[in-house]
C-alpha positions as CSV (number, residue, x, y, z in Angstrom):
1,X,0.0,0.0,0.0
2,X,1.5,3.3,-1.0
3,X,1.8,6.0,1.9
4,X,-0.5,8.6,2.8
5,X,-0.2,11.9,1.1
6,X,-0.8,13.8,3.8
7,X,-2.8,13.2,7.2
8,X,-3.8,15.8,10.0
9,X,-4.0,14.1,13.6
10,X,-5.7,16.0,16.2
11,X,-4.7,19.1,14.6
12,X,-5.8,22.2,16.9
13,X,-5.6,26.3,15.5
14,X,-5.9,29.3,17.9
15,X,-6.3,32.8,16.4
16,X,-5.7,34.9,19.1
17,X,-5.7,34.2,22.9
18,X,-7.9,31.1,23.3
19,X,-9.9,31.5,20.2
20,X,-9.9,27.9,18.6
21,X,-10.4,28.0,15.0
22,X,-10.4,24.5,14.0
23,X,-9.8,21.2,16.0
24,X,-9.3,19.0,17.0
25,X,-9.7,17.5,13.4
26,X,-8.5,14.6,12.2
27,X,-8.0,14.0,8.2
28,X,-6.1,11.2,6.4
29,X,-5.8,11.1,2.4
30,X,-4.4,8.4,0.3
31,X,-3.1,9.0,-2.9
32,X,-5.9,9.8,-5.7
33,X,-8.3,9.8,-3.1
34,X,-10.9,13.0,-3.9
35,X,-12.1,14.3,-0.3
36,X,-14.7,17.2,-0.6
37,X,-15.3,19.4,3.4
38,X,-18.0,20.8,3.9
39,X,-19.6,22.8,6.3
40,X,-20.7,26.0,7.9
41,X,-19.2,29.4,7.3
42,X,-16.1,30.3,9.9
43,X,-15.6,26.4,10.6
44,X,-12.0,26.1,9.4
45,X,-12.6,24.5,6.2
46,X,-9.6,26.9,4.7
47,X,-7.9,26.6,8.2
48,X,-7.6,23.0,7.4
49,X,-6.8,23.4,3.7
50,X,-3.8,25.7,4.9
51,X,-2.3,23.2,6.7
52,X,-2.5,20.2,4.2
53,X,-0.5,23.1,1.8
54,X,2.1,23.9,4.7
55,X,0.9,27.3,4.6
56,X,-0.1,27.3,8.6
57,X,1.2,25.3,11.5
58,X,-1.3,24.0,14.3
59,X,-1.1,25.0,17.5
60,X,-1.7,21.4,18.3
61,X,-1.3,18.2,16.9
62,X,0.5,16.6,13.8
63,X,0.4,17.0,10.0
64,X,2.7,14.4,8.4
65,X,3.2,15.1,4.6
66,X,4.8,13.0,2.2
67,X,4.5,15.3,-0.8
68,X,7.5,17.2,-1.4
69,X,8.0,20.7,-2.3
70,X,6.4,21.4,-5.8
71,X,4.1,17.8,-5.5
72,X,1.6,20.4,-4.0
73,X,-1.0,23.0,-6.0
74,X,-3.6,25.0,-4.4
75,X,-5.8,27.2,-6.4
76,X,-7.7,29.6,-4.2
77,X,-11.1,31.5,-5.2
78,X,-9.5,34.0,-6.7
79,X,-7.5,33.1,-9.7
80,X,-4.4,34.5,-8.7
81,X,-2.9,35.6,-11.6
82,X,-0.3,37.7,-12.4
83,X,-1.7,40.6,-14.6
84,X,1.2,41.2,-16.7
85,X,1.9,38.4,-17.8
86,X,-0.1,36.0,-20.3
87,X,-2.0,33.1,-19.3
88,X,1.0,30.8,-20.9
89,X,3.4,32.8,-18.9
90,X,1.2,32.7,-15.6
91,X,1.1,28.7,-15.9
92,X,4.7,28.1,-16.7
93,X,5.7,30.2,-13.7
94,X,6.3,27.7,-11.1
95,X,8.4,25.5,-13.9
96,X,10.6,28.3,-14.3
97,X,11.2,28.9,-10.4
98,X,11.2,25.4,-10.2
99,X,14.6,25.9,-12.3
100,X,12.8,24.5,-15.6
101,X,14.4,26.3,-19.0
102,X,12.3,29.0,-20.1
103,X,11.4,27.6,-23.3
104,X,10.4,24.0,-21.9
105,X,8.5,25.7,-19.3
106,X,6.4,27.7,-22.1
107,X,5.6,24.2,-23.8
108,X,4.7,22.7,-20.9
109,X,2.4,25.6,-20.5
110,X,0.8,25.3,-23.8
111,X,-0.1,21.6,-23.5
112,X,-1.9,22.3,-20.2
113,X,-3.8,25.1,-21.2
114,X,-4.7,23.0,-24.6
115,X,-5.9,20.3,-21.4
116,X,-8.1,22.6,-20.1
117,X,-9.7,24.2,-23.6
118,X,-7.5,27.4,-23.6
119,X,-5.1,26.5,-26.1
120,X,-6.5,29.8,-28.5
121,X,-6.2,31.8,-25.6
122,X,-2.1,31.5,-24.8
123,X,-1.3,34.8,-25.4
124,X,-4.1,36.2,-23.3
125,X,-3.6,38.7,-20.2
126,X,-6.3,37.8,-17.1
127,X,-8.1,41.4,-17.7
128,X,-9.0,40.0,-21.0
129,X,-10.2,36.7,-19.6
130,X,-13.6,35.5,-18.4
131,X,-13.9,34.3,-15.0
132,X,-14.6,30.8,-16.3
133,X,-11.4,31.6,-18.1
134,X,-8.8,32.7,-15.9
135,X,-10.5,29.8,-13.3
136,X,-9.1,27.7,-16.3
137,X,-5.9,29.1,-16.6
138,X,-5.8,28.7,-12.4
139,X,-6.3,25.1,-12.9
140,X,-3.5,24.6,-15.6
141,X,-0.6,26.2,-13.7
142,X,-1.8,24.2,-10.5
143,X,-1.2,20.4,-12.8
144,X,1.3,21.9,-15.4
145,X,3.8,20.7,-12.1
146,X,1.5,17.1,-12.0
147,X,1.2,17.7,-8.5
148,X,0.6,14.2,-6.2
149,X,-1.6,16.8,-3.7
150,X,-4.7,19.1,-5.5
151,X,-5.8,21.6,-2.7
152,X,-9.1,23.6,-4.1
153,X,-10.7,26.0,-2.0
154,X,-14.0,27.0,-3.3
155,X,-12.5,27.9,-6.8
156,X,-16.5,28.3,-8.3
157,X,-17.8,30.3,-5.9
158,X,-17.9,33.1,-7.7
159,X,-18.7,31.5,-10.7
160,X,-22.5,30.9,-12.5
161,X,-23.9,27.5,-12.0
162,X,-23.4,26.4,-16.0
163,X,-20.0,27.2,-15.6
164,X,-19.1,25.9,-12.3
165,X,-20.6,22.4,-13.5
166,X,-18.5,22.4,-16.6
167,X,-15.2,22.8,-14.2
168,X,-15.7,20.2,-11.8
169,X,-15.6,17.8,-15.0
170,X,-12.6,19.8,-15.9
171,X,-11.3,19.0,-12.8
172,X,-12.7,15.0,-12.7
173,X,-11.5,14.5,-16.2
174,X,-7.9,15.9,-15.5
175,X,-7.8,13.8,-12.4
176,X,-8.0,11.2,-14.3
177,X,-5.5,12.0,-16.1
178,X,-3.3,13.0,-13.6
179,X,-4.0,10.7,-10.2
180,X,-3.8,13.9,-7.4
181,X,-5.2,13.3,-4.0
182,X,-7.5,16.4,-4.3
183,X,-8.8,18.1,-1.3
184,X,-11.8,20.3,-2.7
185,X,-14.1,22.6,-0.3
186,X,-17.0,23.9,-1.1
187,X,-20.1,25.2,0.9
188,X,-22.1,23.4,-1.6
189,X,-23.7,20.0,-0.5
190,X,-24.5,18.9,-4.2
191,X,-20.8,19.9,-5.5
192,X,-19.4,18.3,-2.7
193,X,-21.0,14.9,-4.1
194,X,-20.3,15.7,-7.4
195,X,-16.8,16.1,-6.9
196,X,-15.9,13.4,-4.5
197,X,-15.3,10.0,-3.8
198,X,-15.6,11.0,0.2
199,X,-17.4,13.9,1.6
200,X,-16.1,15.2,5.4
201,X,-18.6,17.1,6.8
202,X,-17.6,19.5,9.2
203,X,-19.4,21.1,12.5
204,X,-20.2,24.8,13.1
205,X,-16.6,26.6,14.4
206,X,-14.2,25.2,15.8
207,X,-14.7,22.6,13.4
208,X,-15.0,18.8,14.1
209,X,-15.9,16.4,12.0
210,X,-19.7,15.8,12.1
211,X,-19.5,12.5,10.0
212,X,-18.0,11.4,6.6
213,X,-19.9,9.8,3.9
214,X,-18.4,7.6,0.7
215,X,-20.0,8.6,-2.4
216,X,-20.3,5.6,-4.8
217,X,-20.3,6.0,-8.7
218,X,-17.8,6.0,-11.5
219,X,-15.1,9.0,-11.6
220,X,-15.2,11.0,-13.8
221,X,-19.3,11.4,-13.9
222,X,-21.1,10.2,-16.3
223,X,-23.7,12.2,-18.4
224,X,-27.3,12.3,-16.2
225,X,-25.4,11.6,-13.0
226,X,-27.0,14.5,-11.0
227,X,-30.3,12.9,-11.4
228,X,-29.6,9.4,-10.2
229,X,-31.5,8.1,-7.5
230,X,-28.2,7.6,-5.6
231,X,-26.5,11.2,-6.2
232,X,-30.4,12.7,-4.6
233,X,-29.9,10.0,-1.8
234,X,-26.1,10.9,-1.1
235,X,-27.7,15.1,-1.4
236,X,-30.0,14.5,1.4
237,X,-27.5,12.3,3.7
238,X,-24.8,14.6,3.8
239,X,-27.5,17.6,3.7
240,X,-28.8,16.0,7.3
241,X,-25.7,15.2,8.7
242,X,-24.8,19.2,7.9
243,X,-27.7,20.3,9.7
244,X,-27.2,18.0,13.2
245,X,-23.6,19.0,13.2
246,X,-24.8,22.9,13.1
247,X,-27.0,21.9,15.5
248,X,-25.4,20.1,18.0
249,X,-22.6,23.2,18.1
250,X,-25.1,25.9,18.1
């Protein structure tokens, strides 16, 4: 069995003097494992996302990480981008800190945005992007490095419905591909099931986990999934353990 990719044990935060953000939470993920969190507003969802990255330490407990530097990607609501440069350059950026020539980088860059459906758009700067767009472009430069650990935190929120649901199969179909344990967090319930193979639902803050639920059906979705009898079923389990966990921290 191939290690863990990364696993949170007790993991505590404090912001402040006593004010617990998260924890103690508990998280394991096995390589190309997708894990969607959900939960309330303010319950550490990104807390938790920040540590899987190394971008935060815990005030308490353990995170154990086997990826390496530059086997991790996060991509963030916002896309991120740098504005002066085009969206060829933005995704061969972390090749070319990574110490990857310039002009391997750039072809590297090319074939991911041609992945994701931008390959007419290379020479693009973000202010002439759409948001579905430059989400796109955020995507590429986060698998251009074929990361083993996809963090995503809620990267379509800001987005319409039509095109949020035509990025998550962007995302499952490059998954594929690709293998990442992916980490996605969302406050929707019905993306969350979409997206995952395991959902982690999270109480109201400090966050705990209120239960976890395996969501069975072929990956990536098939045509017509969303109106399955056992995606509505998954919908309404999760939805009710959402709603005890608010309740029983309220």
């Amino acid at each position: 069995m191939e290690p863990l990719v990364a696993e949170l044990t007790q993991v505590e935060v404090e912001y402040g003097k006593g004010q617990l953000a998260l924890g103690p939470f508990s998280l394991s993920l096995a390589p190309g494992e997708i894990t969607a969190l959900v939960g309330p507003s303010g319950c550490g969802k990104s807390t938790a996302l920040r540590l899987l990255a190394g971008l935060e330490e815990p005030t308490r407990g353990e995170v154990r990480r086997t990826a390496r530097r530059g086997e991790t990607s996060v991509v963030f609501q916002a896309p991120t981008l740098a504005p002066w440069l085009s969206a060829r350059d933005n995704v061969a950026l972390p090749l070319e800190l990574s110490g990857l020539p310039r002009g391997q980088a750039r072809g590297r860059a090319e074939a991911a945005l041609a992945r994701v459906g931008l390959a007419g758009a290379i020479g693009a700067r973000p202010a002439q992007l759409s948001g579905g767009m430059a989400m796109r472009v955020s995507l590429a430069r986060a698998l251009v490095t074929e990361p083993r650990l996809l963090l995503l935190d809620e990267p379509f929120a800001a987005l319409d419905e039509i095109t949020r649901r035509a990025l998550a199969d962007d995302v499952l179909q490059l998954w594929a591909e690709l293998k990442p344990a992916i980490v996605f967090v969302t406050h929707s319930v019905e993306e969350a099931v979409y997206m995952a193979s395991r959902v982690v639902v999270l109480t109201r803050g400090p966050g705990r986990i209120g239960g976890e639920m395996a969501i069975a059906g072929p990956t990536p979705r098939p045509t017509g999934f969303r109106t399955t009898a056992g995606f509505r079923s998954a919908v309404e389990a999760v939805s009710t353990v959402l709603a005890k966990g608010m309740e029983a921290a309220a």
